[in-house]
RODO-2510 file (C-alpha; in nm, 4 decimals, decimal comma):
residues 140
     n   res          X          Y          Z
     1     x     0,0000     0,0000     0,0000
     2     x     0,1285     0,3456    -0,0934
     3     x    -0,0722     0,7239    -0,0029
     4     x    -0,0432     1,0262    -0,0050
     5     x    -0,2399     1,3236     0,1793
     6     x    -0,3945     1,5973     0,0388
     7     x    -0,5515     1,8384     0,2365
     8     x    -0,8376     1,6205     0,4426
     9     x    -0,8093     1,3696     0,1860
    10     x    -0,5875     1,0427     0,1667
    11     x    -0,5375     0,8861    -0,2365
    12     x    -0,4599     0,5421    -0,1124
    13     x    -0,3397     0,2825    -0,3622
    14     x    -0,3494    -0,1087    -0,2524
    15     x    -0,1694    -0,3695    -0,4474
    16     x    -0,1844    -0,7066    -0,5570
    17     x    -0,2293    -0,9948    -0,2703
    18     x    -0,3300    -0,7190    -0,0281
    19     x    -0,6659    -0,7380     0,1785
    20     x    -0,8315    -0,4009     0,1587
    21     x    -0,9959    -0,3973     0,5280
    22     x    -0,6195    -0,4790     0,6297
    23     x    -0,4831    -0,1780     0,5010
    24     x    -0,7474     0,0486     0,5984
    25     x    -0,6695    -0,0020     0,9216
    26     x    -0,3083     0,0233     0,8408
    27     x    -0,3546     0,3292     0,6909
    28     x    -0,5540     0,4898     1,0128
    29     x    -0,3543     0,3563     1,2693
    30     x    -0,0863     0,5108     1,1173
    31     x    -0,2115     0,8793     1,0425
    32     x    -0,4559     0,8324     1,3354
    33     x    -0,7210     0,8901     1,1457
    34     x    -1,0456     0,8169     1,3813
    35     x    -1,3059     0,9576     1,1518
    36     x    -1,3464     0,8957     0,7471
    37     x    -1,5758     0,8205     0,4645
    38     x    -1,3877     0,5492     0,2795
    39     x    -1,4914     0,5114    -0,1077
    40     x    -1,3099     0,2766    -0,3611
    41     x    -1,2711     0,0919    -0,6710
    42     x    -1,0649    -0,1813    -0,7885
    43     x    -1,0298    -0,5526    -0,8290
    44     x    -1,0819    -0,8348    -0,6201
    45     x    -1,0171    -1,2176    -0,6850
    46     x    -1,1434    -1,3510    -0,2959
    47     x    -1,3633    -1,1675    -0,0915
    48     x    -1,6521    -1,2139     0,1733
    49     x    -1,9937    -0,9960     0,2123
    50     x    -2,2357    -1,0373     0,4031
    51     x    -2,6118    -0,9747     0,5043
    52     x    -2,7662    -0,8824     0,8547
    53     x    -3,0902    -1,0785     0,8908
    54     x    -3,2578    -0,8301     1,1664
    55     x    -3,4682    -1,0963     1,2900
    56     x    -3,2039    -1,3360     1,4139
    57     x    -2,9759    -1,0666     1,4895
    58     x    -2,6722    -1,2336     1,3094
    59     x    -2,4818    -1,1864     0,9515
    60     x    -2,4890    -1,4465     0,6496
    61     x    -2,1630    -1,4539     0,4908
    62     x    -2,0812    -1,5485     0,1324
    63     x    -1,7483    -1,6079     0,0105
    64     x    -1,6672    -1,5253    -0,3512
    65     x    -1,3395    -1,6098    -0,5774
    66     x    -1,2640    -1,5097    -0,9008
    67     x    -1,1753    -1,2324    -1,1485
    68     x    -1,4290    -0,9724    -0,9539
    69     x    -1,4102    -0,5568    -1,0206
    70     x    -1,5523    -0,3826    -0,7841
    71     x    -1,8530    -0,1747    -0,8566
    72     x    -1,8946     0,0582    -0,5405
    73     x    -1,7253     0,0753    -0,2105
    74     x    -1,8722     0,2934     0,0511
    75     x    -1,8541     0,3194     0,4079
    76     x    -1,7536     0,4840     0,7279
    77     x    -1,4381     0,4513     0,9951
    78     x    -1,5389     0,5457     1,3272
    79     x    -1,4237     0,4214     1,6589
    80     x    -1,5307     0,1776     1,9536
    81     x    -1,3877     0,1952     2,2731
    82     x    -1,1801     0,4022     2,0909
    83     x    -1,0168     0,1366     1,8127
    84     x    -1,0823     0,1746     1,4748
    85     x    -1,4312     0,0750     1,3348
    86     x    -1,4615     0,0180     0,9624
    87     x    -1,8187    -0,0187     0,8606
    88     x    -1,7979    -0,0655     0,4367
    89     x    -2,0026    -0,2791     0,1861
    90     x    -1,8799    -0,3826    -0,1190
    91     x    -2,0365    -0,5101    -0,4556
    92     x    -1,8431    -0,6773    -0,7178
    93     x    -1,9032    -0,8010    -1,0344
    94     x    -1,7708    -1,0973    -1,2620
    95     x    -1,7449    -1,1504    -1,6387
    96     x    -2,0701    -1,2406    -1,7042
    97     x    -2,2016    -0,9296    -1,5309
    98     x    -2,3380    -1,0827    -1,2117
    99     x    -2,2917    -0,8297    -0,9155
   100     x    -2,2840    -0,9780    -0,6046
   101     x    -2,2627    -0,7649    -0,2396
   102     x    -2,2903    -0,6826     0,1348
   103     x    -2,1364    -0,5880     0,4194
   104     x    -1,7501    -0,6123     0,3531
   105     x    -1,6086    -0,8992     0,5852
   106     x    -1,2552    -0,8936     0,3777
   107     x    -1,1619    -0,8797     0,0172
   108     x    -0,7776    -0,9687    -0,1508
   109     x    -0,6881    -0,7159    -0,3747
   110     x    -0,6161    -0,8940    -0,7466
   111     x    -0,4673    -0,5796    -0,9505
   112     x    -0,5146    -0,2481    -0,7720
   113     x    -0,7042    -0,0883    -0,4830
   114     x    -0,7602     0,2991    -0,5326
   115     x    -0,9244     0,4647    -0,2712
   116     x    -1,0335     0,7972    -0,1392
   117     x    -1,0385     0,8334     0,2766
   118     x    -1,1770     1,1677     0,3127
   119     x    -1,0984     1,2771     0,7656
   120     x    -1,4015     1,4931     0,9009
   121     x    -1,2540     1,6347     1,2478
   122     x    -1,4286     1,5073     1,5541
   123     x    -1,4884     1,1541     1,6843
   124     x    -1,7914     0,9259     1,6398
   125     x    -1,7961     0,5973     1,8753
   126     x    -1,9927     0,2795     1,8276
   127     x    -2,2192     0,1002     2,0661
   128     x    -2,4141    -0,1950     2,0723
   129     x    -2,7818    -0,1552     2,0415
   130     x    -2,9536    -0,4642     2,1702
   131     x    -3,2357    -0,3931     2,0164
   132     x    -3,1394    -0,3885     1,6778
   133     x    -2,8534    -0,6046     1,7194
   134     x    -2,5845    -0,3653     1,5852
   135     x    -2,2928    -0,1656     1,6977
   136     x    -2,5256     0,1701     1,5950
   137     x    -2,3273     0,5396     1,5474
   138     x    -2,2760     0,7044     1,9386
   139     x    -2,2466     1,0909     1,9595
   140     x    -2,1112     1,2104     2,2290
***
């Protein structure tokens, strides 16, 4: 992974063999970055998404391999108990067309990763709502 920063902006680029949730972290670790919209495109060849069912309160996972690009990637890095929180989804589609996506459990980078990580200043926390099952945005 290589970036550069540009104002409130990071131009990250991923490479080959890398896993893109990895990075991310890497990447705000690093610059302790603790608040971000994260947006990307790229290729994948392995990757796992997945679907909340509300009712049961867990995720369904679905692992994918292949030649995948990916479509959109779109989320949010946040904190809880103030460690980095990456909340993305991902679609991806295949030769044929077929887009297949959900929240981002992991994805291996198969040719390049370019993302945006745009910093807002100020902190947003996670906590778990039992209700809904979900680590849900805390302001404090």
């Amino acid at each position: 992974m290589e970036f550069r920063h540009f104002g409130n902006k990071y131009f990250v680029r991923m490479d080959k063999g890398e896993e893109i949730i990895t990075q991310l972290k890497k990447l705000c670790e690093l610059e302790h970055v603790r608040l971000a919209e994260v947006k990307a495109l790229g290729a994948v060849n392995d990757f796992t998404v997945g679907l909340f069912d509300i009712n049961e309160k867990r995720y369904y996972s679905n692992d994918f391999t292949g030649m995948f690009e990916i479509t959109s990637l779109w989320g949010t890095v946040t904190t809880m108990n103030g460690e980095f929180y990456a909340h993305i989804h991902m679609s991806a589609g295949n030769r044929e067309g077929k887009v297949f996506g959900g929240h981002l459990n992991r994805a291996v980078v198969s040719a390049t990763c370019e993302m945006i990580v745009e910093v807002s200043d100020g902190i947003v926390e996670r906590k778990f709502n039992d209700e809904v099952g979900l680590n849900l945005f805390e302001f404090c």
